[in-house]
N, C-alpha and C positions, 0 to 999 in steps of 0.2 A: 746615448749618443751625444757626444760634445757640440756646439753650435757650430765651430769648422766643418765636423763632418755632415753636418749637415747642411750649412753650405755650399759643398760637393757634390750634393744629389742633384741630380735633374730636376729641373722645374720648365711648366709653363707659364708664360705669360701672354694673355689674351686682352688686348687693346684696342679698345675704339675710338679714334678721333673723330670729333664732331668740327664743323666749321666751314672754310674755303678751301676741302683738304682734295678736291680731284680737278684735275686739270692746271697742277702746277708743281709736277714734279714728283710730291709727295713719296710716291709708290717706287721710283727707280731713285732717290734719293736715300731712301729708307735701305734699299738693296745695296748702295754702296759703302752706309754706314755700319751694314748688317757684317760687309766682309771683315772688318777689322775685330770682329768678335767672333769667338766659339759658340756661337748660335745655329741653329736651324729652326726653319718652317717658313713661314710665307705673307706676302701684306697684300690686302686686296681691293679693289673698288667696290664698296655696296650701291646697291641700287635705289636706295636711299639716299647715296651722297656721301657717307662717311665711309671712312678708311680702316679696315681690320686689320691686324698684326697679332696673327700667331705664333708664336719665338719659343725654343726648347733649348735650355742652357742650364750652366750650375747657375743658383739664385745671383750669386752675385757677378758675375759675367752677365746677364741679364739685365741686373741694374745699369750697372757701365753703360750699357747697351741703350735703354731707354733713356736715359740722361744723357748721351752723346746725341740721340735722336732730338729731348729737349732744347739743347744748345744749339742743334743748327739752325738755318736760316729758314727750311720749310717748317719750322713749330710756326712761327710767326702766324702761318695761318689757322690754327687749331685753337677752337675757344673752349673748347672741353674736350675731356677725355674718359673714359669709362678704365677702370682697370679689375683684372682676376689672373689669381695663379693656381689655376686648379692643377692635378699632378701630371707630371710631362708622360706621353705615353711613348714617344722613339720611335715616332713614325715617319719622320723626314733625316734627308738625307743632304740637302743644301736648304739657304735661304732663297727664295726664287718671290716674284711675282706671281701671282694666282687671277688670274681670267678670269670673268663670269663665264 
């Protein structure tokens, strides 16, 4: 397998922002940078405090994705980040917000 086509597979990526990441947007800001990419799955408020971001895309649609998320204005609040791309299972069908 060449590394294009493997660039083409599906992947996940599973993100957690640590920081002043609820209650300023974060979660419906995320939603509307999600639209501009071939992404699905979901970002969510933990009860902890930080923000989840489950995302299933080809690797590199995915990067885009995180880096346009990095350059907006709500990173500002996120002092760390957790990141894993364990493999995409094709469970989602939009990007959406997720509810506790």
């Amino acid at each position: 397998m060449t590394k294009s086509e493997k660039n083409k597979m599906p992947r996940r990526l599973v993100a957690t922002f640590d920081g002043r990441v609820q209650g300023v947007g974060f979660r419906f800001t995320t939603v509307e940078i999600a639209r501009g990419f071939a992404v699905t799955g979901y970002v969510q408020n933990m009860m902890e405090g930080s923000v989840r971001l489950v995302a299933e895309g080809e690797e590199e649609e995915l990067t885009r994705f995180l880096n346009a998320l990095r350059d907006s204005h709500i990173f500002r609040y996120v002092t760390r980040e957790d990141l894993s791309w364990p493999t995409a299972t094709g469970e989602f069908d939009s990007f959406v917000i997720r509810y506790s």
